[in-house]
C-alpha positions as CSV (number, residue, x, y, z in Angstrom):
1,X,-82.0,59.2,22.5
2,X,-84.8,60.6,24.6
3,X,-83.0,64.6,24.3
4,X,-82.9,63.6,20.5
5,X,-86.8,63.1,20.2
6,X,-88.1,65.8,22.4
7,X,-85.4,67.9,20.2
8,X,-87.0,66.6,16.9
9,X,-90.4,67.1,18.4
10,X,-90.0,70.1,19.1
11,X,-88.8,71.0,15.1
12,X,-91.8,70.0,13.8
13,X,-94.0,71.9,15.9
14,X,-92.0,74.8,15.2
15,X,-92.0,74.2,11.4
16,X,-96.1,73.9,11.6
17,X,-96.2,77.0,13.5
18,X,-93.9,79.1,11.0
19,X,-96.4,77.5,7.9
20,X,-99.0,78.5,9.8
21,X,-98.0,82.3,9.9
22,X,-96.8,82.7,6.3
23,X,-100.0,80.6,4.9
24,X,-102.0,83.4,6.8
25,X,-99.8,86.4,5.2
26,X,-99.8,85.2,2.0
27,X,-103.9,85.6,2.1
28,X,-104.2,89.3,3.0
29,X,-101.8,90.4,0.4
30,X,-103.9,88.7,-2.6
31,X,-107.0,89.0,-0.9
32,X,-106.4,92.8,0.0
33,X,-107.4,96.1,-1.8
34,X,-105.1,99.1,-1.6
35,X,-107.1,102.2,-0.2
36,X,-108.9,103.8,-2.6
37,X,-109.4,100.8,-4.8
38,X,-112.6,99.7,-6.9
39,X,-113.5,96.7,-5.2
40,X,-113.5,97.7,-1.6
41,X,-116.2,95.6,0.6
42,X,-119.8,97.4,0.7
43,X,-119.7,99.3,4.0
44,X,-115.8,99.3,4.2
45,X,-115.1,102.3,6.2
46,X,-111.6,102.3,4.9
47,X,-110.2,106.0,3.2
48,X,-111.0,106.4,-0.7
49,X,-108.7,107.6,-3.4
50,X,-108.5,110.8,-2.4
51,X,-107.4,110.2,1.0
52,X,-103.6,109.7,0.4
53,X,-102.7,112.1,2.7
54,X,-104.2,111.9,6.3
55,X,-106.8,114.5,7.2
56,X,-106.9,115.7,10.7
57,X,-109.9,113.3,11.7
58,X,-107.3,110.3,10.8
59,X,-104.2,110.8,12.2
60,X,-105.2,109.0,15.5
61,X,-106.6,106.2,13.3
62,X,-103.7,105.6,11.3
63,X,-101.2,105.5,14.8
64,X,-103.5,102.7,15.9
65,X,-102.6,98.7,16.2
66,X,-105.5,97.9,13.3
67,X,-104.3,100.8,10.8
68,X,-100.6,99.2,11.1
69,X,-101.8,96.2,10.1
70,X,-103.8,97.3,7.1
71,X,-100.7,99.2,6.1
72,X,-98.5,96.8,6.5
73,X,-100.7,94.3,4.3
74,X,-100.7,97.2,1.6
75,X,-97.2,97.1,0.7
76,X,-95.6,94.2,-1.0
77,X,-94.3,91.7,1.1
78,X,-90.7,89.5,0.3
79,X,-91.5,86.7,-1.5
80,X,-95.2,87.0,-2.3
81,X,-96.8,88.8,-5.1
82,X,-99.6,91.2,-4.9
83,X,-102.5,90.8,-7.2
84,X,-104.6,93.8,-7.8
85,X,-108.1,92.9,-8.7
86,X,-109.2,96.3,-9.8
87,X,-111.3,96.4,-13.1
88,X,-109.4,96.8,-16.2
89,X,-106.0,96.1,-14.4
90,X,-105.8,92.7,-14.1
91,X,-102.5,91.0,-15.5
92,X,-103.3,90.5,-19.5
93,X,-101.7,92.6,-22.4
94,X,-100.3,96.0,-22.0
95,X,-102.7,99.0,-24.5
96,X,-100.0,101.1,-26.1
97,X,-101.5,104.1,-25.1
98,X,-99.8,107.8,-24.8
99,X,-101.7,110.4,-22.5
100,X,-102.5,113.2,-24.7
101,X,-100.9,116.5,-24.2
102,X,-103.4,119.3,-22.0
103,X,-103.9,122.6,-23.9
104,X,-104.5,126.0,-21.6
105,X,-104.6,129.4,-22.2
106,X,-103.4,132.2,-19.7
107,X,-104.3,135.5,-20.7
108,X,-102.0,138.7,-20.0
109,X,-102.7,142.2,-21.5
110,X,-101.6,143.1,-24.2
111,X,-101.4,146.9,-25.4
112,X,-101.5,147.5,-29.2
113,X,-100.7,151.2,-28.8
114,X,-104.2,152.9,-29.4
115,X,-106.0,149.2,-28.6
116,X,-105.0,146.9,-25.9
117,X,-106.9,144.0,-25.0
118,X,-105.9,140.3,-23.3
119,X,-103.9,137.7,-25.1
120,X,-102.8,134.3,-24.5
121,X,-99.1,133.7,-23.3
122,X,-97.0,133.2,-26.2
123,X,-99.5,134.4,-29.3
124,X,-98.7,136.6,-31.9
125,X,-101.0,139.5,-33.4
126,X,-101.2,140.9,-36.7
127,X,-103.4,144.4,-37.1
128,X,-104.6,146.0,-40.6
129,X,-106.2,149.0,-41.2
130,X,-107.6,151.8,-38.8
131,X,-111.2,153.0,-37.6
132,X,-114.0,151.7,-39.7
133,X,-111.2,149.5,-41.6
134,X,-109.1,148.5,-38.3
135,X,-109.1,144.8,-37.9
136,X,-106.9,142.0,-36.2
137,X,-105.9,138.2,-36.1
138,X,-104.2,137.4,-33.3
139,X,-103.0,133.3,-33.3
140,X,-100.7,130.9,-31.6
141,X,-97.3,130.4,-33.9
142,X,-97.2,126.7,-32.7
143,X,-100.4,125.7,-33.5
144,X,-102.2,128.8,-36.1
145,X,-105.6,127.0,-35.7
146,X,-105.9,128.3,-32.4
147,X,-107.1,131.9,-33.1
148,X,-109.2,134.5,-32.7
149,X,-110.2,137.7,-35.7
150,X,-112.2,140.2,-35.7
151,X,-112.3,142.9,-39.0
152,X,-114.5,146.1,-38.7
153,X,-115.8,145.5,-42.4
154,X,-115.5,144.2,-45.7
155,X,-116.2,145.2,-48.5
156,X,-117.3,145.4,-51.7
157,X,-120.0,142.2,-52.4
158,X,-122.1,142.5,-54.8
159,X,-125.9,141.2,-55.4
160,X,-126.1,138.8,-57.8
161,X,-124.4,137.9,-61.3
162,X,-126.5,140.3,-63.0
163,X,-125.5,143.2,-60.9
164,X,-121.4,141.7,-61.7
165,X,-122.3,141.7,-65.5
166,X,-123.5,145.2,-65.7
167,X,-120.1,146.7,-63.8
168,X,-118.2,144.7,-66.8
169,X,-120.2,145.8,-69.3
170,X,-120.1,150.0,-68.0
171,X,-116.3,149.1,-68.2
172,X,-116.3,147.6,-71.5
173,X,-117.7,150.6,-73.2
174,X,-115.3,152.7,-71.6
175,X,-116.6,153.2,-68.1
176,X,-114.6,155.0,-65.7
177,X,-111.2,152.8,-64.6
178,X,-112.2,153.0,-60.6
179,X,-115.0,150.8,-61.4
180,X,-113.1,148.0,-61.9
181,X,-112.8,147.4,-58.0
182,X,-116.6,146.5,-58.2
183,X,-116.6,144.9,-61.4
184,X,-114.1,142.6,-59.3
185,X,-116.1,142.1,-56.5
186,X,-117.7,138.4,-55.4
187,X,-120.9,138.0,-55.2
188,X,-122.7,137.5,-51.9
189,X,-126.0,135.8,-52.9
190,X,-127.8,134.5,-50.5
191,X,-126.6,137.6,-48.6
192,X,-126.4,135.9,-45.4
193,X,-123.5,135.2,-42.8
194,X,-123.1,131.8,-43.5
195,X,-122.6,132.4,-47.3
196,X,-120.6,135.5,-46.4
197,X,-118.1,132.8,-44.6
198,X,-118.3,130.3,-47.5
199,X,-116.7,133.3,-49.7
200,X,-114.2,134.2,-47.3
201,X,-111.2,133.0,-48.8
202,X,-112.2,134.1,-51.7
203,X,-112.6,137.6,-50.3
204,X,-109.0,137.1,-49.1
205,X,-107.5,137.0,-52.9
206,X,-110.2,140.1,-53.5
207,X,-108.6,142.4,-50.8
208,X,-105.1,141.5,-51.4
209,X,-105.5,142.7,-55.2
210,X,-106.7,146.1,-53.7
211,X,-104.2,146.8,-51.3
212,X,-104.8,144.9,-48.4
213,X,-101.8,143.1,-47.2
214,X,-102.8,140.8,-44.1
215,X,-102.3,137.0,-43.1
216,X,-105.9,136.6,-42.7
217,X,-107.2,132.9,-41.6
218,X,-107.2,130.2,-44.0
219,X,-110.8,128.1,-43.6
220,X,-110.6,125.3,-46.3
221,X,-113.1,122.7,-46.3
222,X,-115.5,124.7,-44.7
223,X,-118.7,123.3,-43.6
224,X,-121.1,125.2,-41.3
225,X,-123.0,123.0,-39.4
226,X,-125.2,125.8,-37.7
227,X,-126.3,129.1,-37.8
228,X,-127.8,131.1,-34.9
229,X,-129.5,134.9,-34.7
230,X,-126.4,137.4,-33.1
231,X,-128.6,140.1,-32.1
232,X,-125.6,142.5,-31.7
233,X,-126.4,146.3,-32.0
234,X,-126.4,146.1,-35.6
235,X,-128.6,144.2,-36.6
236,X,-131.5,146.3,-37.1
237,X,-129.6,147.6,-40.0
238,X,-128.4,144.2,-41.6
239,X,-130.3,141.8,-44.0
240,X,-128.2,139.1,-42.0
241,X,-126.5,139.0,-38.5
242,X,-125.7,135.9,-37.0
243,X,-123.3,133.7,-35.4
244,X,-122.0,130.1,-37.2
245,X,-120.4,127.6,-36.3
246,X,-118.5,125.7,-38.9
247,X,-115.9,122.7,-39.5
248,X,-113.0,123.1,-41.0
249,X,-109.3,122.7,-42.0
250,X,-106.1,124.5,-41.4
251,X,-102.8,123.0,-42.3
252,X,-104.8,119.7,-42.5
253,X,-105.7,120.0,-39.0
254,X,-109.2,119.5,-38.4
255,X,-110.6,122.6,-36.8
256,X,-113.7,123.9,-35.1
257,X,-115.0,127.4,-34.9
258,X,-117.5,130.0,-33.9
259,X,-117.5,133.0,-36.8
260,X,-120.1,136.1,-37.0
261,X,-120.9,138.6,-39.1
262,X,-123.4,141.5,-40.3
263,X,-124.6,141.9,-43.5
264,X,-126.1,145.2,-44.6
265,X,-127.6,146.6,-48.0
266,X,-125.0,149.4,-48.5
267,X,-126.2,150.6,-51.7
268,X,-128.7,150.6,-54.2
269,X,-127.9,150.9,-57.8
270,X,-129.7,150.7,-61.2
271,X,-127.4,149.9,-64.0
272,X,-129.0,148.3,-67.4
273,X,-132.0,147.6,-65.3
274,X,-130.7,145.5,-62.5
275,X,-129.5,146.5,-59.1
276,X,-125.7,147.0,-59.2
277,X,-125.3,147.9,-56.1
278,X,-123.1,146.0,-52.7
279,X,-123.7,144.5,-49.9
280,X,-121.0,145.2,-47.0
281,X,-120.2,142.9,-44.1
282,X,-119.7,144.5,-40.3
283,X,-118.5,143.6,-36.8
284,X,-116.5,139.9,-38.6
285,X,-115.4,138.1,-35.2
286,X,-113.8,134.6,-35.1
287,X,-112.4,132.2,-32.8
288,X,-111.2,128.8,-33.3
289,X,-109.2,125.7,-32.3
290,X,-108.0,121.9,-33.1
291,X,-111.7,120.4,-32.8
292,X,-110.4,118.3,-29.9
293,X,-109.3,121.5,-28.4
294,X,-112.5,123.4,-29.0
295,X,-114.8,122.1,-25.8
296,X,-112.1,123.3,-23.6
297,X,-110.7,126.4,-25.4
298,X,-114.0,128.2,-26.4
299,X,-114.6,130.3,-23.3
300,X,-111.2,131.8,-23.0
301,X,-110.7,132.7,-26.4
302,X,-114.2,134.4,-26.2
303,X,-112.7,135.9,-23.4
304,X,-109.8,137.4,-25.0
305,X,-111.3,138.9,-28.2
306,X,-114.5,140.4,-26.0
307,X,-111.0,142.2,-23.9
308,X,-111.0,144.5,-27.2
309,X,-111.2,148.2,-26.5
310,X,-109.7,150.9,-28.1
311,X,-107.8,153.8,-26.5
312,X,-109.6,157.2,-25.2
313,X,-106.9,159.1,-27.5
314,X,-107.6,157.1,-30.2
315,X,-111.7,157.8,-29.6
316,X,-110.9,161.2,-29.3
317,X,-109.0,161.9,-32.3
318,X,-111.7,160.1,-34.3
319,X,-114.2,162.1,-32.7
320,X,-112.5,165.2,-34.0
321,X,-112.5,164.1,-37.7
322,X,-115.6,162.1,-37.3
323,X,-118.0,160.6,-40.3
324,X,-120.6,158.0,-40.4
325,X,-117.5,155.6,-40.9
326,X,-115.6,156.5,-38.5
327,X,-118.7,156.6,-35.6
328,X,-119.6,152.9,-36.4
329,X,-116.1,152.0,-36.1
330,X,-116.4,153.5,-32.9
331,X,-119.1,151.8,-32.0
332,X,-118.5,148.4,-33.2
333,X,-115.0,148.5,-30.9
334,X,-117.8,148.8,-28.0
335,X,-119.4,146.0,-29.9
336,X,-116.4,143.2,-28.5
337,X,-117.3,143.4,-25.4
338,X,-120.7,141.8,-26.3
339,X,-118.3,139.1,-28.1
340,X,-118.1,136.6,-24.9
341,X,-121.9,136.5,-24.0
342,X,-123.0,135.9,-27.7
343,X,-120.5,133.1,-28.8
344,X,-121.1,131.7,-24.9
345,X,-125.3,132.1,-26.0
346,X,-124.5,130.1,-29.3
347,X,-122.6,127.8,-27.3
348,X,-124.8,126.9,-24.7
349,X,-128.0,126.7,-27.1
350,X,-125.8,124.0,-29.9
351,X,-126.9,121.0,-31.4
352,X,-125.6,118.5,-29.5
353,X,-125.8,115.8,-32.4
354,X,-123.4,118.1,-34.5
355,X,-120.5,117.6,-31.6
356,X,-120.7,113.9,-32.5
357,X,-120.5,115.3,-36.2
358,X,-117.4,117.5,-35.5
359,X,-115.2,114.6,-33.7
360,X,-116.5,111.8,-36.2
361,X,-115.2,114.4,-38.7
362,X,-112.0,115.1,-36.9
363,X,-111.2,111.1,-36.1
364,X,-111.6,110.2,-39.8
365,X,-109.7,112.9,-41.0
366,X,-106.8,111.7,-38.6
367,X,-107.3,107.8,-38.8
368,X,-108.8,107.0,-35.8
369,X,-111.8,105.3,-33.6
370,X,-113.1,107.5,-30.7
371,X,-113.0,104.5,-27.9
372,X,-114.4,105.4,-24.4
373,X,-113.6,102.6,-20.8
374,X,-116.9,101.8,-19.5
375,X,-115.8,102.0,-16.1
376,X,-113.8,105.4,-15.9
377,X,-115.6,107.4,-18.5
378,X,-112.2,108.5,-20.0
379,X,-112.1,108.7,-24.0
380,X,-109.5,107.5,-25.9
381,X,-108.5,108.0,-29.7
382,X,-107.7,104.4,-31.1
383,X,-105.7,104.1,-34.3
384,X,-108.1,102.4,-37.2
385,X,-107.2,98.6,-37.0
386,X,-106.7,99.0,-33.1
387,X,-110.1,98.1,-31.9
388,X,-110.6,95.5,-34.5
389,X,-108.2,93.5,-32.7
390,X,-108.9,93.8,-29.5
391,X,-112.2,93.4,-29.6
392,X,-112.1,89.8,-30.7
393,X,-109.3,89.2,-27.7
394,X,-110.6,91.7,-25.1
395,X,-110.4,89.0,-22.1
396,X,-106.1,88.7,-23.3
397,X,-105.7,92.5,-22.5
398,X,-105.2,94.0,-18.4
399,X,-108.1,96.3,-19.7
400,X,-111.1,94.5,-21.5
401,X,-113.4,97.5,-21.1
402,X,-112.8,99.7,-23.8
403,X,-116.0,100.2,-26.0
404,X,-116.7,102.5,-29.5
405,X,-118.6,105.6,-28.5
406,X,-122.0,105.4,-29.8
407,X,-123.4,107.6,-32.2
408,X,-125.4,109.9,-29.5
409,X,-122.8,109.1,-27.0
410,X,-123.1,113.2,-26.5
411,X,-121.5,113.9,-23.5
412,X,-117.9,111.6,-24.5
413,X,-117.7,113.6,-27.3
414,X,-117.5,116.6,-25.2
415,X,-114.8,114.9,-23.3
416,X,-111.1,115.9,-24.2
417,X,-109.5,112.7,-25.1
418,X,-107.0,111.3,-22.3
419,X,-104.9,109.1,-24.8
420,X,-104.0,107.9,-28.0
421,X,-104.1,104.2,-28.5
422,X,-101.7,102.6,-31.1
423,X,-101.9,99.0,-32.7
């Protein structure tokens, strides 16, 4: 009887000793914030994020009695859950949310035969023309809106309506049959580069009638948003030289750009008593992209078409036959080089209101909201209907801290997005 109690006694204390330990367990793995997480204790000398692998100055640390124990409460332990108490990951309803696809360029040379210059990995290129008329579009086949162009001149534009009357009228009473190329001709009025760019499809249908056959870029729904002095070599000579940057569409894709051009008064013309003579446009450069890929796109493509240079052979055969044509096509493949510091220039000195302007356009066209988490910074698009929802049952979802951008929320817009968010 007297084995039997000391035998039970001793149970019990071993029972209350075994509670005891696992009560005490239990506590560090709720209580406890893997390394690197967002709630660690002010003046917690314990490694961030970025420390997943040891450093040198830590490898005696993490060999020590106390760094075995902090491990060891890290991991999840049989039979006890782990509650992360990280912001926006608390236990609530999963965000359908896909991580949206990164876009890079690599750049290899390319060599055109008498041109070579650097093109992405993987794009096409389609030249016209030679000397003063040489031009290119170069363009990625899986996504055409990423591109780059750039067209030595075009040409004819005349000055105003008058001007096109008077060529139909010289024909009509029996002018001579070449003039019908200018009686053709769109008119360029203002003559300015942005107006120039509002015509250019236009132009397109205009050269293809007389001979030019090209896959030149499409910009529908054009809409330039700003319009900035170029300054190239040229300009002294042109009514109009600048750099714009427009919105667009290609293939319903909304796009974003950076176009430039140089208008010049070519000739001067009297006919019935208005002036019937053209404007033509120099030095046409281009580059574009999705407008979500713009941000991160625009200095490489800049890049590439600024790689442009033409052959020695080539400058010497022209040099050899040379004309006033054929020295300014000469010049303007010198002009490229320029290409990167200008469009970088335009770049760096934009409106930043209009980048709001550019996404809003691009998220309506698409069907989305442009959502941002207040405590990562990371941008998200939301399809419409999404964020109605959720915002009336935030608290239900693991991450309640998704928020509209704001109107002037500048620097989000210039984020690439890291996800797409569907109801």
């Amino acid at each position: 009887m007297k084995r039997t109690t000391v035998k039970r006694a001793f149970i019990i204390i071993l029972i209350s000793v075994l509670m005891l330990c696992f009560t005490g367990c239990k506590g560090k793995v709720i209580n406890q914030v893997a390394s690197g997480g967002a709630d660690k204790e002010p003046g917690s000398d314990e490694h961030s994020g970025e420390g997943n692998l040891p450093s040198a100055n830590n490898q005696q640390e993490e060999n020590s009695p106390q760094s075995a124990t902090t491990e060891a409460a890290d991991q999840p332990q049989m039979g006890f859950p782990v509650v992360e108490d990280k912001p926006g990951t608390s236990a609530g309803l999963a965000i359908n949310m896909q991580p949206a696809p990164q876009v890079q360029l690599n750049l290899q040379p390319y060599d055109g035969g008498f041109f070579s210059m650097d093109l992405p990995v993987g794009w096409e290129i389609e030249p016209v023309g030679q000397y003063e008329n040489f031009g290119f579009r170069a363009y990625d086949p899986n996504s055409t809106a990423r591109q780059i162009f750039f067209y030595g001149n075009m040409k004819y534009f005349l000055k105003s309506d008058a001007g096109k009357e008077a060529w139909e009228t010289y024909l009509a009473f029996g002018g001579y049959g070449d003039a019908q190329v200018y009686a053709d001709a769109l008119v360029l009025s203002p003559a300015t580069t942005e107006q120039f760019f509002y015509t250019f499809n236009d132009y397109t249908s205009y050269a293809k009638k007389y001979g030019v056959v090209h896959n030149f870029a499409a910009l529908n729904d054009l809409e330039i948003v700003e319009s900035t002095p170029r300054n190239s070599p040229i300009a002294s000579n042109c009514v109009d030289d600048s750099i714009v940057r427009a919105l667009f569409t290609q293939n319903d894709t909304p796009c974003e750009g950076l176009f430039a051009a140089g208008v010049a008064n070519a000739m001067t013309s009297y006919m019935y008593n208005v002036d019937a003579g053209y404007y033509v446009v120099y030095y046409i450069t281009g580059i574009s992209a999705p407008a979500d890929e713009f941000y991160a796109l625009q200095e490489t493509l800049s890049q590439s078409l600024s790689s442009f240079h033409y052959s020695q052979s080539y400058i010497d055969k022209g040099v050899q036959q040379i004309d006033e044509g054929t020295k300014l096509a000469l010049e303007i493949g010198k002009m490229l080089s320029q290409t990167a510091d200008s469009n970088n220039q335009a770049w760096h000195d934009r409106q930043r209101p209009i980048d709001a302007l550019s996404q809003k356009r691009s998220d309506a066209k698409l069907g989305y909201d442009r959502l941002y988490d207040t405590e990562t910074g990371e941008t998200y698009r939301a399809e419409l209907g999404f964020y109605d929802e959720y915002d009336i049952n935030r608290n239900e979802y693991g991450n309640p801290n998704l928020q509209l951008v704001p109107d002037d929320g500048y620097s989000l817009y210039e984020k690439g997005v890291s996800g797409y968010i569907y109801k």
